[in-house]
N, CA, C and O atoms as CSV, one atom per row, in Angstrom:
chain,resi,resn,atom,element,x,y,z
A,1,UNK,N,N,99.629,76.252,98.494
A,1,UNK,CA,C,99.422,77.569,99.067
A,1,UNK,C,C,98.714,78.466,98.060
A,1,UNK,O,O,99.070,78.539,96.884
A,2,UNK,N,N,97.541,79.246,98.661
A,2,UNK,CA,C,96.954,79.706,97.484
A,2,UNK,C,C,98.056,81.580,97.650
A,2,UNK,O,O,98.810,82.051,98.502
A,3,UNK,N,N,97.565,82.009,96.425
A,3,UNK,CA,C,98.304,83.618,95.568
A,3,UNK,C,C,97.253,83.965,95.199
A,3,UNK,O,O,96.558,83.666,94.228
A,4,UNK,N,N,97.105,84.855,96.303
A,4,UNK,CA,C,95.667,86.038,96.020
A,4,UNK,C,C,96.395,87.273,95.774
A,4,UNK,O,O,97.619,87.394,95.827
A,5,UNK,N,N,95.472,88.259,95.476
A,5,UNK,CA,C,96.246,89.609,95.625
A,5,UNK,C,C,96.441,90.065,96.583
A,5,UNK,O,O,97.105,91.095,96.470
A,6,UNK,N,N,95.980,89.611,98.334
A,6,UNK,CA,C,96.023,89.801,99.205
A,6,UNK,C,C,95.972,88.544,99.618
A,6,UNK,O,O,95.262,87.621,99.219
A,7,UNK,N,N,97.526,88.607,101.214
A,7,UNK,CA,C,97.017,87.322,101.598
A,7,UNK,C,C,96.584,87.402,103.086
A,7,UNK,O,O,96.923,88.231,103.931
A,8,UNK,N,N,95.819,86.426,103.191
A,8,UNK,CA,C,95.540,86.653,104.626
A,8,UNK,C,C,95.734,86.219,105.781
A,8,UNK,O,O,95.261,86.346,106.910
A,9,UNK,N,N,96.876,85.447,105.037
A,9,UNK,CA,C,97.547,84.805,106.534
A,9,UNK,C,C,98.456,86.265,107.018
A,9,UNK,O,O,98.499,86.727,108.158
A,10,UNK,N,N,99.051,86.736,105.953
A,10,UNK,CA,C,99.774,87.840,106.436
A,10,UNK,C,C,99.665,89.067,105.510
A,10,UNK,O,O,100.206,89.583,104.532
A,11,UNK,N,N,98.565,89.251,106.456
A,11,UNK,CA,C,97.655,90.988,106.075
A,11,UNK,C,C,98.644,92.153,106.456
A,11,UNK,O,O,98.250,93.265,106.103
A,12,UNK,N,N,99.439,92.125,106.885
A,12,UNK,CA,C,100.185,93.172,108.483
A,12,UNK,C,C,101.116,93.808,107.206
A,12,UNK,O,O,102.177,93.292,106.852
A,13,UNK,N,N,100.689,94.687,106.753
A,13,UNK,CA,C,102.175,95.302,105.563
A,13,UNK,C,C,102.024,96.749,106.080
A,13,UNK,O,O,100.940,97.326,105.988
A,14,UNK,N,N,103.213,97.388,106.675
A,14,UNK,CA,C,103.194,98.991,106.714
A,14,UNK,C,C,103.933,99.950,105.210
A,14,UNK,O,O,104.180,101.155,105.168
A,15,UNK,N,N,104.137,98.908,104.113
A,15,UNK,CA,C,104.935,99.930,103.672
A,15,UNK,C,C,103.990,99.985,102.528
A,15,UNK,O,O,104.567,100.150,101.454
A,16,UNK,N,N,102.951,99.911,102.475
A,16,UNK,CA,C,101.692,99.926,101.545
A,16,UNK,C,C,102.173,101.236,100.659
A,16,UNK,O,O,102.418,102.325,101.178
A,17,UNK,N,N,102.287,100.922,99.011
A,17,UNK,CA,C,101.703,102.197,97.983
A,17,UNK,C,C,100.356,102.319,97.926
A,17,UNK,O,O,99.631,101.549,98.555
A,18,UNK,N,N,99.863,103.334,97.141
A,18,UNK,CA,C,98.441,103.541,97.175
A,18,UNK,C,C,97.455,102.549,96.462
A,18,UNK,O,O,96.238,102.453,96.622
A,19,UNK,N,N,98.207,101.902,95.711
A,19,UNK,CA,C,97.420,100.687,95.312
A,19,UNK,C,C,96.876,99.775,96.359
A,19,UNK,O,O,95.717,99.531,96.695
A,20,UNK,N,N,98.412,99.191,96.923
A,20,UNK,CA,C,97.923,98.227,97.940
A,20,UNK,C,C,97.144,98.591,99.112
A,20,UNK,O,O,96.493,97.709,99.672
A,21,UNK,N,N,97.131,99.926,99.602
A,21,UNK,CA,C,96.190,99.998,100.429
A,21,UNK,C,C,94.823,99.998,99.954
A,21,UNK,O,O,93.929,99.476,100.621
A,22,UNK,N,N,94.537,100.756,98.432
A,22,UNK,CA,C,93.093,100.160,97.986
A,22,UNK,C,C,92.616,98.927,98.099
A,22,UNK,O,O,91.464,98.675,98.452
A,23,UNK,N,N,93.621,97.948,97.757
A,23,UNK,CA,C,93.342,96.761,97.904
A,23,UNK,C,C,92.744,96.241,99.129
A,23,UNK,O,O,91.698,95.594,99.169
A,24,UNK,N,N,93.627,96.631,100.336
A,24,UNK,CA,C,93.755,96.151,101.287
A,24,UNK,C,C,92.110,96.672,102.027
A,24,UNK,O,O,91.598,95.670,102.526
A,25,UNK,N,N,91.335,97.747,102.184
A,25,UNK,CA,C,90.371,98.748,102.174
A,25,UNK,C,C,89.408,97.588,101.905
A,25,UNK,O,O,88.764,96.964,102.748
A,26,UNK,N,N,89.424,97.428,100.685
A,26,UNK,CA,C,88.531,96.414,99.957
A,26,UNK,C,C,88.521,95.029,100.501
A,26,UNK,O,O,87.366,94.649,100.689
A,27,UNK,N,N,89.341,94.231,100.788
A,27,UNK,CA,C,89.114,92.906,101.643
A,27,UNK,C,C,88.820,94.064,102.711
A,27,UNK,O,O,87.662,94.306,102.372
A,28,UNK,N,N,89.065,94.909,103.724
A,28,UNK,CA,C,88.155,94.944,105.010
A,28,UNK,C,C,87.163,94.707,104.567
A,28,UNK,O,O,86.620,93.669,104.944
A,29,UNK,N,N,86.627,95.387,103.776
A,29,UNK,CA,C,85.012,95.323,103.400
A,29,UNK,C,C,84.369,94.176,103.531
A,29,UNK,O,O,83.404,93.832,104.213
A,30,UNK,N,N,85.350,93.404,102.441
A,30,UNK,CA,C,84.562,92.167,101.992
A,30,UNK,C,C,84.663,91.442,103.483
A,30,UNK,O,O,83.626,91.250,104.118
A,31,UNK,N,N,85.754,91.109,103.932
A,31,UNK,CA,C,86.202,90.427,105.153
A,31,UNK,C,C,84.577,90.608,105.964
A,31,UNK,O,O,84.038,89.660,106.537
A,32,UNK,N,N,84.030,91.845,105.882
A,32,UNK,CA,C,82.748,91.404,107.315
A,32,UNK,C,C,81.808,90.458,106.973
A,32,UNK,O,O,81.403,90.665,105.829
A,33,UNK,N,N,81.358,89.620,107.435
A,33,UNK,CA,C,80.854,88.008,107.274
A,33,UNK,C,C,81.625,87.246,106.453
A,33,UNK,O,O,80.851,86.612,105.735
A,34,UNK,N,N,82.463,87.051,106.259
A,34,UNK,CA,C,83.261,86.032,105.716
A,34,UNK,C,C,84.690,85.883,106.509
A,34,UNK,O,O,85.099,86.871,107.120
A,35,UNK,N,N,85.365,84.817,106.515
A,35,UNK,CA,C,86.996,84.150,106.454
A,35,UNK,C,C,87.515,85.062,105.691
A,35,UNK,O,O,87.018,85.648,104.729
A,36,UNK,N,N,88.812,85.177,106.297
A,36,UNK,CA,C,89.752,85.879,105.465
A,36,UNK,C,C,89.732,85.249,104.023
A,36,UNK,O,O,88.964,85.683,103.163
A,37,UNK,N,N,90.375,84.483,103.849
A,37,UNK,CA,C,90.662,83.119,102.672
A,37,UNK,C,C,89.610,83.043,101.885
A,37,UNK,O,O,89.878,82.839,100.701
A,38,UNK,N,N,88.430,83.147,102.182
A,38,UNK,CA,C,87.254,83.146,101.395
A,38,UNK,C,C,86.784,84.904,100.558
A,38,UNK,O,O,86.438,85.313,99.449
A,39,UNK,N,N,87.064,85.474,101.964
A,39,UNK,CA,C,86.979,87.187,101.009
A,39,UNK,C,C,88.668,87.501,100.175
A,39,UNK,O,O,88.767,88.610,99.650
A,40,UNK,N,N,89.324,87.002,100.122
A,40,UNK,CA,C,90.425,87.122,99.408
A,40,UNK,C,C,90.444,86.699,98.147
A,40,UNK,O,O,91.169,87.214,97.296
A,41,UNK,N,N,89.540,85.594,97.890
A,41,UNK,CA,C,89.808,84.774,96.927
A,41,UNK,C,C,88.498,85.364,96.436
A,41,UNK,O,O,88.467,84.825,95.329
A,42,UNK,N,N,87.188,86.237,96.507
A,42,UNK,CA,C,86.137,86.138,96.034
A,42,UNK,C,C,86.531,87.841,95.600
A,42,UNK,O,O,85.829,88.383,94.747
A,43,UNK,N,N,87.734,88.646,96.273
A,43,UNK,CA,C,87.913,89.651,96.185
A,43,UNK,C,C,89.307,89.898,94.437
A,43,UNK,O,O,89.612,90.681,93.537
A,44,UNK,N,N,89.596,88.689,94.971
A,44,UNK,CA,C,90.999,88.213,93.014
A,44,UNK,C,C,89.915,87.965,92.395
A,44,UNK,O,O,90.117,88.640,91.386
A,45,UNK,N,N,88.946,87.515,92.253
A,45,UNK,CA,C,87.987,86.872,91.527
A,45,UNK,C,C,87.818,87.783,90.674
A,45,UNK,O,O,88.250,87.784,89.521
A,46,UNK,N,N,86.768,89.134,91.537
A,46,UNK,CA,C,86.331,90.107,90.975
A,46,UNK,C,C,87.564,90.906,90.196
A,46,UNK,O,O,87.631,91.327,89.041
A,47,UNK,N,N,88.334,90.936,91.091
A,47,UNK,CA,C,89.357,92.006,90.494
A,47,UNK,C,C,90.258,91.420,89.003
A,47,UNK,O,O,90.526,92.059,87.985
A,48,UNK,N,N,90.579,89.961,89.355
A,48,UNK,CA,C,91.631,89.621,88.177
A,48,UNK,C,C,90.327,89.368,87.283
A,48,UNK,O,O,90.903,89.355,86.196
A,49,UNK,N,N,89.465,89.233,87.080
A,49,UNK,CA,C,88.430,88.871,86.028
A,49,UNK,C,C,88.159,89.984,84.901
A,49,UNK,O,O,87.645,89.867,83.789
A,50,UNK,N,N,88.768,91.290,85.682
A,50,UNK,CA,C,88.464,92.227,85.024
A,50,UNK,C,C,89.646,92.276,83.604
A,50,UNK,O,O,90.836,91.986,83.484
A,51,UNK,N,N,88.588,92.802,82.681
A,51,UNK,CA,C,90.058,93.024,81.439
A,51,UNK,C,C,90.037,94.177,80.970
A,51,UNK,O,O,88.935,94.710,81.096
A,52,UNK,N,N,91.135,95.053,80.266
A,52,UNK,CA,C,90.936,96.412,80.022
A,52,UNK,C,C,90.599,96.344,78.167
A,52,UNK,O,O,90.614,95.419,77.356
A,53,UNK,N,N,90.346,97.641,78.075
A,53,UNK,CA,C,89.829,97.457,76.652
A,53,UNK,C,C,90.117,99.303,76.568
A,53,UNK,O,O,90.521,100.088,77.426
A,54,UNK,N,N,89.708,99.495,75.175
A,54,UNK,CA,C,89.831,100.695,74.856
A,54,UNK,C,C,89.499,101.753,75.511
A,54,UNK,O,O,90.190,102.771,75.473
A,55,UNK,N,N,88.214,101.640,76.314
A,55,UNK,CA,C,87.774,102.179,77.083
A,55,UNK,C,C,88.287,103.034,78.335
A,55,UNK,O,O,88.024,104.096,78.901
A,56,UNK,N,N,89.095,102.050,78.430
A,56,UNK,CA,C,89.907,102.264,79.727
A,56,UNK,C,C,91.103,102.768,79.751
A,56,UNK,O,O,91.944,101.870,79.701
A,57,UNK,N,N,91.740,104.255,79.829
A,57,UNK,CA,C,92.602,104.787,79.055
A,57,UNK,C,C,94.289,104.680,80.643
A,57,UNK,O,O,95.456,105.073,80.618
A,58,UNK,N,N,93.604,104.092,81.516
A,58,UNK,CA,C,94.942,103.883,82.462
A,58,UNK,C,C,95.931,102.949,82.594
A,58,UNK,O,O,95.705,101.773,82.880
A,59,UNK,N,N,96.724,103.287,82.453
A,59,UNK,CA,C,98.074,102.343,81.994
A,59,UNK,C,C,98.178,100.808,83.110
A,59,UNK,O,O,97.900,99.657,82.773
A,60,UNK,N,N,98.607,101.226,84.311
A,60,UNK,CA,C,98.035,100.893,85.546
A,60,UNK,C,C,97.301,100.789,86.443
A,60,UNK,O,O,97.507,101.066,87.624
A,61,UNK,N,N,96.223,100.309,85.872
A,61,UNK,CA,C,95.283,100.989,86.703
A,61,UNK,C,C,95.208,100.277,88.498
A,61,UNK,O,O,95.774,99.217,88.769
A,62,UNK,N,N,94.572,100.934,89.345
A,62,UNK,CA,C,94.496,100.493,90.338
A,62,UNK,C,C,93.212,99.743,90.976
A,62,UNK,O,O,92.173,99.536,90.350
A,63,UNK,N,N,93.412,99.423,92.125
A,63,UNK,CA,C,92.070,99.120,92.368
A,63,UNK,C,C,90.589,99.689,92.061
A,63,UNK,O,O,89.623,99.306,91.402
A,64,UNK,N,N,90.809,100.471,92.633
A,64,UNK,CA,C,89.638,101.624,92.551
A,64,UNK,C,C,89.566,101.956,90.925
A,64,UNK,O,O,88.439,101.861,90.437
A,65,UNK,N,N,90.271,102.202,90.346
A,65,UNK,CA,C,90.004,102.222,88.570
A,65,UNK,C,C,89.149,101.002,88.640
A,65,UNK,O,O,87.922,101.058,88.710
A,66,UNK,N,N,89.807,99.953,88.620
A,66,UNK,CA,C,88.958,98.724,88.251
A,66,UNK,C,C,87.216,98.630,88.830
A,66,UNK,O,O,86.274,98.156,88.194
A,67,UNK,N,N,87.188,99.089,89.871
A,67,UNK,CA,C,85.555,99.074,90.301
A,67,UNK,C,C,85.434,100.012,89.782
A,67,UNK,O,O,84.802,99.738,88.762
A,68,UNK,N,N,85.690,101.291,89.812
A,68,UNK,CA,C,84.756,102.082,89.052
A,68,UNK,C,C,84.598,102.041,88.026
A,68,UNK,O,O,83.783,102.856,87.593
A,69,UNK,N,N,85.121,101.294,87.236
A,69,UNK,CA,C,85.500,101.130,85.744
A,69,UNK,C,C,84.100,99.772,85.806
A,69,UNK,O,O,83.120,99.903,85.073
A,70,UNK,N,N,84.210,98.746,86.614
A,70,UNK,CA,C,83.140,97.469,86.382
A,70,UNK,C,C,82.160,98.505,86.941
A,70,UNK,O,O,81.136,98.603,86.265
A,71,UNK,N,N,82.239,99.416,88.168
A,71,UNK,CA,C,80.601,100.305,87.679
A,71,UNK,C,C,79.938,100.708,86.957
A,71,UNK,O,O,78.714,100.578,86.946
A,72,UNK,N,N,80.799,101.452,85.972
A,72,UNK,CA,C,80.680,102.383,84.887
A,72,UNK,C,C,79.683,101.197,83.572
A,72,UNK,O,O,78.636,101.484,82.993
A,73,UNK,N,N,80.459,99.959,83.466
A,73,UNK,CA,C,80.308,99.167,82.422
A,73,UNK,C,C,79.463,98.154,82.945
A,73,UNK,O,O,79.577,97.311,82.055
A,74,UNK,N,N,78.769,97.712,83.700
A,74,UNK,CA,C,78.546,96.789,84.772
A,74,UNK,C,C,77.750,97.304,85.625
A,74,UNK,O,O,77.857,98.503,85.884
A,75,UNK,N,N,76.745,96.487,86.269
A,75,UNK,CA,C,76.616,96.380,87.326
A,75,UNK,C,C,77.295,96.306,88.796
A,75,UNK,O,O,76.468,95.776,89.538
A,76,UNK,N,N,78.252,96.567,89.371
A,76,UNK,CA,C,78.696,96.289,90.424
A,76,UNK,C,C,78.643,95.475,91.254
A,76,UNK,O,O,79.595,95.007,91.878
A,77,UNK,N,N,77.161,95.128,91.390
A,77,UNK,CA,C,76.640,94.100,92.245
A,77,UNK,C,C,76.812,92.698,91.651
A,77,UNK,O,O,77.120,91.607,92.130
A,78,UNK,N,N,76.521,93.107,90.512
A,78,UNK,CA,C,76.232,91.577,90.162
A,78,UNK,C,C,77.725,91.087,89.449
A,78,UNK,O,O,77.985,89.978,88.982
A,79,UNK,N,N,78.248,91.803,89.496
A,79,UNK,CA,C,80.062,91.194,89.301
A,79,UNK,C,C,80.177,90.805,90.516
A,79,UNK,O,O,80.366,89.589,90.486
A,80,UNK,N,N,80.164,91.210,91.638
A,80,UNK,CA,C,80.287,90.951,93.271
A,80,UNK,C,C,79.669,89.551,93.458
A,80,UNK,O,O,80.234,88.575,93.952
A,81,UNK,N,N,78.418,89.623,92.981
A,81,UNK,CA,C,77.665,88.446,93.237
A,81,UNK,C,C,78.338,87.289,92.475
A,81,UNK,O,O,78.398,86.236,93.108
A,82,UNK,N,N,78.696,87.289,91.617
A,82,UNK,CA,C,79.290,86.434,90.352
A,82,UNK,C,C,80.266,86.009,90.821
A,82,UNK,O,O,80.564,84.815,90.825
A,83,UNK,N,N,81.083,87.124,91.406
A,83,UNK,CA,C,82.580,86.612,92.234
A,83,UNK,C,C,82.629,85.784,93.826
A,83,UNK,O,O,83.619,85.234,94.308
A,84,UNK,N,N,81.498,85.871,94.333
A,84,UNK,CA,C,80.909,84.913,95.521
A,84,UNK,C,C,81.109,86.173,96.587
A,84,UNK,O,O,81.345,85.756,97.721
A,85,UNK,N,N,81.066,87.626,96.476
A,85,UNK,CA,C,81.158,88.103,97.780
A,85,UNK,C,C,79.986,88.399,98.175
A,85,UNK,O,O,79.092,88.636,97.363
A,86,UNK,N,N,79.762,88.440,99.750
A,86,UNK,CA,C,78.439,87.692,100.038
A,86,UNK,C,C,77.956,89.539,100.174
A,86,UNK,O,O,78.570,90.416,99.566
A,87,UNK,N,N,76.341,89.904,101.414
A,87,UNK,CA,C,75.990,90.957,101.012
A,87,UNK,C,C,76.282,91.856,99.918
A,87,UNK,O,O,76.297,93.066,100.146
A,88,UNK,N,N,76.514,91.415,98.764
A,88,UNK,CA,C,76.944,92.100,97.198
A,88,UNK,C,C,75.971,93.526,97.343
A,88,UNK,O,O,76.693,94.359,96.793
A,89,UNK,N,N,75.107,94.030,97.650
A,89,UNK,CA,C,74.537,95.067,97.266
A,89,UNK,C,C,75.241,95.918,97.820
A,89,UNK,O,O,75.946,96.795,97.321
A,90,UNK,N,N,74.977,95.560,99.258
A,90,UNK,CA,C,75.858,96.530,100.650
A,90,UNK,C,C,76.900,96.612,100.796
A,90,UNK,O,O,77.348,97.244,101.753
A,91,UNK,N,N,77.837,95.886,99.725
A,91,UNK,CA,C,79.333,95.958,99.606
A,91,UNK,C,C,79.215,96.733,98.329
A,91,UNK,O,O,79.860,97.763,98.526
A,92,UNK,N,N,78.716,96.754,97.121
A,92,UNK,CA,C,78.944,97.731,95.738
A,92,UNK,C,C,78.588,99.196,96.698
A,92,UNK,O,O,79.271,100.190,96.451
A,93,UNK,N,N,77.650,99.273,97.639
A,93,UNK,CA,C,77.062,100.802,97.854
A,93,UNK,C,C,78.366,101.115,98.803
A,93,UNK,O,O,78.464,102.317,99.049
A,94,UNK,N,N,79.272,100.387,99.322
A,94,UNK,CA,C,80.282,100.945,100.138
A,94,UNK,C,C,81.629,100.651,99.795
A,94,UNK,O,O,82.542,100.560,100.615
A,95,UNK,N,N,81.754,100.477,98.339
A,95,UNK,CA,C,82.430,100.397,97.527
A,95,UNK,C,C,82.790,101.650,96.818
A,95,UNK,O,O,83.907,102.160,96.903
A,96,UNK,N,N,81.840,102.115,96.137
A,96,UNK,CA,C,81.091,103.298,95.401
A,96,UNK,C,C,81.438,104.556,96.492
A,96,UNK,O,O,82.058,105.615,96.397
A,97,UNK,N,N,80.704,103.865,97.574
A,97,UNK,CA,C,81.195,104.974,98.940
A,97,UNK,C,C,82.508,105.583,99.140
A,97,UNK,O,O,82.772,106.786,99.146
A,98,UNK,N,N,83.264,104.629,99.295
A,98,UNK,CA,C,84.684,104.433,99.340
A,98,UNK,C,C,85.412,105.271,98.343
A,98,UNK,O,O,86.484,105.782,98.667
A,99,UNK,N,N,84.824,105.478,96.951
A,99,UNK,CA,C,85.635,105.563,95.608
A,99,UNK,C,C,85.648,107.280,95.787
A,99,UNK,O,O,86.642,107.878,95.375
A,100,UNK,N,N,84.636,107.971,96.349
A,100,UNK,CA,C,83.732,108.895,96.031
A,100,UNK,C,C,83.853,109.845,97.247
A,100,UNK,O,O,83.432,111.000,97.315
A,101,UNK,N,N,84.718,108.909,98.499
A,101,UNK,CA,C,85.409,109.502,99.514
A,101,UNK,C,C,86.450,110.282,99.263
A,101,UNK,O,O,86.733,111.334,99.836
A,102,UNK,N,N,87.134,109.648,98.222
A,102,UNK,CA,C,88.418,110.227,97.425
A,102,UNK,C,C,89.426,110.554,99.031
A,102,UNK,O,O,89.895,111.675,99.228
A,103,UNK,N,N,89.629,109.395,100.049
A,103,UNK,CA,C,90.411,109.728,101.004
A,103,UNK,C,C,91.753,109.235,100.724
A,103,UNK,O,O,92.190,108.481,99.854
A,104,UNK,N,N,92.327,109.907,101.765
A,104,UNK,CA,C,94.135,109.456,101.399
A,104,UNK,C,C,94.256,108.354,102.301
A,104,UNK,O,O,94.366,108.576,103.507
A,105,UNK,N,N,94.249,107.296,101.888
A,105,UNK,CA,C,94.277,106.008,102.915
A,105,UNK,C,C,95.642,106.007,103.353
A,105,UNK,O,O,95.755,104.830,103.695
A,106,UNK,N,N,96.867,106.595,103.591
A,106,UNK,CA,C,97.922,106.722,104.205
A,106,UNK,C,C,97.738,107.604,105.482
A,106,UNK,O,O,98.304,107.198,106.497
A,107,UNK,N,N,97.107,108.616,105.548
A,107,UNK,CA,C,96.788,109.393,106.794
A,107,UNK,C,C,95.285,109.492,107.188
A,107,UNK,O,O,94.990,110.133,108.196
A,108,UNK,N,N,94.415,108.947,106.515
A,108,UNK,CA,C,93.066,109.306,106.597
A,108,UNK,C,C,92.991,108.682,108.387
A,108,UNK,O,O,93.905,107.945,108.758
A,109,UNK,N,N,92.095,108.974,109.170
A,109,UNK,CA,C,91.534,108.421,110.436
A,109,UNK,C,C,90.507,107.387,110.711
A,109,UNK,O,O,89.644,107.599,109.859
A,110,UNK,N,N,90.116,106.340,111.473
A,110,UNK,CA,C,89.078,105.849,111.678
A,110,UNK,C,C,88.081,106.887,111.654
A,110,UNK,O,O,87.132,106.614,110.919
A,111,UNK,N,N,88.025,107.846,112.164
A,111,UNK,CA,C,86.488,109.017,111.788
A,111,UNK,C,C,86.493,108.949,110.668
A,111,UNK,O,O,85.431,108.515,110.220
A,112,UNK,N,N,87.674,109.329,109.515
A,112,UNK,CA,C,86.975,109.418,108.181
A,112,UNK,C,C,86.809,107.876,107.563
A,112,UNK,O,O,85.957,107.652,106.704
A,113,UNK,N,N,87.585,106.960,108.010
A,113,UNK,CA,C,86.909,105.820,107.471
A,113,UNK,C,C,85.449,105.294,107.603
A,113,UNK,O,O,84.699,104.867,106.725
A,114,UNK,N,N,85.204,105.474,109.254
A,114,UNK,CA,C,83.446,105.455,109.271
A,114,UNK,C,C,82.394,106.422,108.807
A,114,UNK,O,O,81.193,106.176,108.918
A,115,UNK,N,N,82.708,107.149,108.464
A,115,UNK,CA,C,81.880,108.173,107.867
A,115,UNK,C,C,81.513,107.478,106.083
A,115,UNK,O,O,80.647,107.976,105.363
A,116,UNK,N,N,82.368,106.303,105.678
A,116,UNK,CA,C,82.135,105.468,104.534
A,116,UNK,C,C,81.063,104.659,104.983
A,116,UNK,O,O,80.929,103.971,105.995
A,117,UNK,N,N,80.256,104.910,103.921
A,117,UNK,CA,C,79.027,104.125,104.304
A,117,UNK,C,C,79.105,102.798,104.074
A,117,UNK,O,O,79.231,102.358,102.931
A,118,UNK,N,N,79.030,101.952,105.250
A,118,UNK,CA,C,79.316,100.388,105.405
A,118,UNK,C,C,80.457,100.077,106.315
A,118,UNK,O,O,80.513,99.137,107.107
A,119,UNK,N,N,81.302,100.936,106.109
A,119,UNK,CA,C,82.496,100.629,107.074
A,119,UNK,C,C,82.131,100.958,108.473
A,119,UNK,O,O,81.352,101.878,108.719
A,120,UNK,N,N,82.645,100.268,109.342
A,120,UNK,CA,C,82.016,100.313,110.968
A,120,UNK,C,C,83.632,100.440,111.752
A,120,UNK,O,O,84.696,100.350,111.140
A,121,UNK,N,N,83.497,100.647,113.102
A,121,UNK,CA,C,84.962,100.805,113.695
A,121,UNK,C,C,85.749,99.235,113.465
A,121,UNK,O,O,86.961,99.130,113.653
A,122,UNK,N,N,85.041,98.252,113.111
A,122,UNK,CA,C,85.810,96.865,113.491
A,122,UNK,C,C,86.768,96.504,111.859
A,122,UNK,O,O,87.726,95.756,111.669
A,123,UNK,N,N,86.004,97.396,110.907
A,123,UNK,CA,C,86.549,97.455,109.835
A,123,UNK,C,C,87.709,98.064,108.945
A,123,UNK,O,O,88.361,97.683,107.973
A,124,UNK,N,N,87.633,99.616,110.044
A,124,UNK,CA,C,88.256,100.452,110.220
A,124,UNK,C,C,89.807,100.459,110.427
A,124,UNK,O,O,90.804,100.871,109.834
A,125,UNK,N,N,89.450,99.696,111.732
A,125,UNK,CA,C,90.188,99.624,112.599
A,125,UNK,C,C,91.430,98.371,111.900
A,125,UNK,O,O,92.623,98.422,111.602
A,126,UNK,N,N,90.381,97.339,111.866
A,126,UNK,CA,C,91.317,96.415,111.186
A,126,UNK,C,C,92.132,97.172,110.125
A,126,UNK,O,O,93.297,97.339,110.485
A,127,UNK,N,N,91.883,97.595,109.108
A,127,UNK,CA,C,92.431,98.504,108.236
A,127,UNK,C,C,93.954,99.339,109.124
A,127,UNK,O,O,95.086,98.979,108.803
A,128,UNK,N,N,93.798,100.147,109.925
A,128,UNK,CA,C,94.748,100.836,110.275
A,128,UNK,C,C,95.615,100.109,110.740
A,128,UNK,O,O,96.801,100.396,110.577
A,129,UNK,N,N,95.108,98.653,111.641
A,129,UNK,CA,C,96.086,98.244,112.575
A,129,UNK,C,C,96.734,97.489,111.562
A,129,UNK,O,O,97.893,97.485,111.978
A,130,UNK,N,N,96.732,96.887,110.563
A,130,UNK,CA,C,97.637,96.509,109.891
A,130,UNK,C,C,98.042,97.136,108.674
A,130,UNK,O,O,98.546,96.429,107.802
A,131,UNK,N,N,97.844,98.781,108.423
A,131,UNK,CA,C,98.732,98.977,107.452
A,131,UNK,C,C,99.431,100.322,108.127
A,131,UNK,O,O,100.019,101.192,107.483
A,132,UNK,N,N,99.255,100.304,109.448
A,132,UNK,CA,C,99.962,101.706,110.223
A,132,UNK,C,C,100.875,101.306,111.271
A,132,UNK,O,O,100.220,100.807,112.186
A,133,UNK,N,N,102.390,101.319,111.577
A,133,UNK,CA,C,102.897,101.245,112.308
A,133,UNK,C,C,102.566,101.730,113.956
A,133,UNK,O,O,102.500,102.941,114.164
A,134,UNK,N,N,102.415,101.026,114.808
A,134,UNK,CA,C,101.972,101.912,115.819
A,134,UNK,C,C,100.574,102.415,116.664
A,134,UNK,O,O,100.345,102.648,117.851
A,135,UNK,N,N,99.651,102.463,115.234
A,135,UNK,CA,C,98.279,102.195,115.685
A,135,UNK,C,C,97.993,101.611,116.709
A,135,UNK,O,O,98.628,100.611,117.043
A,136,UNK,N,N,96.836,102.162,117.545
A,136,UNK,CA,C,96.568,101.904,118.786
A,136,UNK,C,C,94.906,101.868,118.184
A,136,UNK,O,O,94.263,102.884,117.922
A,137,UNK,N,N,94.416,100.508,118.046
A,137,UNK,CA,C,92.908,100.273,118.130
A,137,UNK,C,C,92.469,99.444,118.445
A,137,UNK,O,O,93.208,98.532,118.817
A,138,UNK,N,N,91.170,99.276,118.483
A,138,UNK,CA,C,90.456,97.660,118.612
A,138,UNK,C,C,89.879,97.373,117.843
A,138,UNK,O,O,89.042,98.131,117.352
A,139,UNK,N,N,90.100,96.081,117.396
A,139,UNK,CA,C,89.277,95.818,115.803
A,139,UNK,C,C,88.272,94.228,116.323
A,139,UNK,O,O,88.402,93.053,115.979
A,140,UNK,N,N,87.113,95.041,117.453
A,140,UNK,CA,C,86.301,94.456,118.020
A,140,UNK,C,C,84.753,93.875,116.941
A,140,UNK,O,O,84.478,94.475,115.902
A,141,UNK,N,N,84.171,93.030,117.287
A,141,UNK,CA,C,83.118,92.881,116.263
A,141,UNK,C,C,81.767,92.892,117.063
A,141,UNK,O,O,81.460,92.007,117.862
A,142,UNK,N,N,80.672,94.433,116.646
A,142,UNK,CA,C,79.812,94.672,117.487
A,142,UNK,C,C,78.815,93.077,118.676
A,142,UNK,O,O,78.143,93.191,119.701
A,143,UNK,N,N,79.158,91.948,117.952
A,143,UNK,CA,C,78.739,90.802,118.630
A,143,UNK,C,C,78.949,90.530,120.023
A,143,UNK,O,O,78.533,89.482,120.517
C-alpha cells in the first residue's frame, strides 16, 4: 500500500487543519489530467523533496510555505516537472495563484475558488465535496 501525503483512495476528510486542506487544494490541481495515485505521488515527490535550510525561518512549515519557498529559490516549474506533474507551467501559475489568493480554504466558496487561475468548477468542486460536510456540488469534467 503506498503513504503519500494524501491518499486517494480516501480523499473524503471533513476535519481538515489548514495544512491539510493546502494539501488537499494542491492534488485538486494536480489531479486534472492525471489518476489520483499518480498526482499524489508526483505531488509527495515535490513536496517531501523539499529540505529546509537557514533560509527558511518556519518551524512548521506548511504547504504553501514549501511552494513558495521552492518559488522563491527555484523555479517552480521545473521542480513540478522533475516531480512528474504533468502541465507543470499551468500548474506553478495556479499554484502561485492559489498562494497569492491568500483564501480561507475552510469557508472560502466555489466562486472564490474559480476566480484562481486554473481552477475550474470540476476542481473546485471536488475540493469542497470532500473536505465540507454537506456540500451540495457537481464535480463534473467539462468533457
Amino acid at each position: 500500500m503506498n503513504s503519500f501525503l494524501v491518499d486517494p483512495i480516501n480523499i473524503t476528510k471533513y476535519d481538515c487543519d489548514e495544512a491539510e486542506l493546502q494539501l488537499l487544494i494542491l492534488f485538486w490541481i494536480c489531479a486534472a489530467g492525471k489518476n489520483g495515485v499518480t498526482s499524489a505521488k508526483c505531488l509527495d515527490h515535490l513536496l517531501s523533496g523539499w529540505r529546509p535550510s537557514a533560509e527558511m525561518i518556519v518551524a512548521n512549515p506548511t504547504p504553501f510555505d514549501i511552494i513558495g519557498f521552492i518559488n522563491h529559490n527555484a523555479v517552480l516549474a521545473e521542480e513540478m516537472r522533475q516531480s512528474g506533474i504533468g502541465c507543470y507551467n499551468n500548474k506553478a501559475k495556479s499554484f502561485m495563484s492559489l498562494l497569492h489568493a491568500r483564501l480561507d480554504l475552510k469557508v472560502c466558496s466555489v466562486e472564490d475558488l474559480v476566480e484562481v487561475k486554473g481552477i475550474g468548477y470540476k476542481t473546485a468542486n471536488g475540493f469542497l465535496m470532500h473536505t465540507r460536510p454537506n456540500y451540495q456540488g457537481a464535480c463534473l469534467d467539462v468533457h
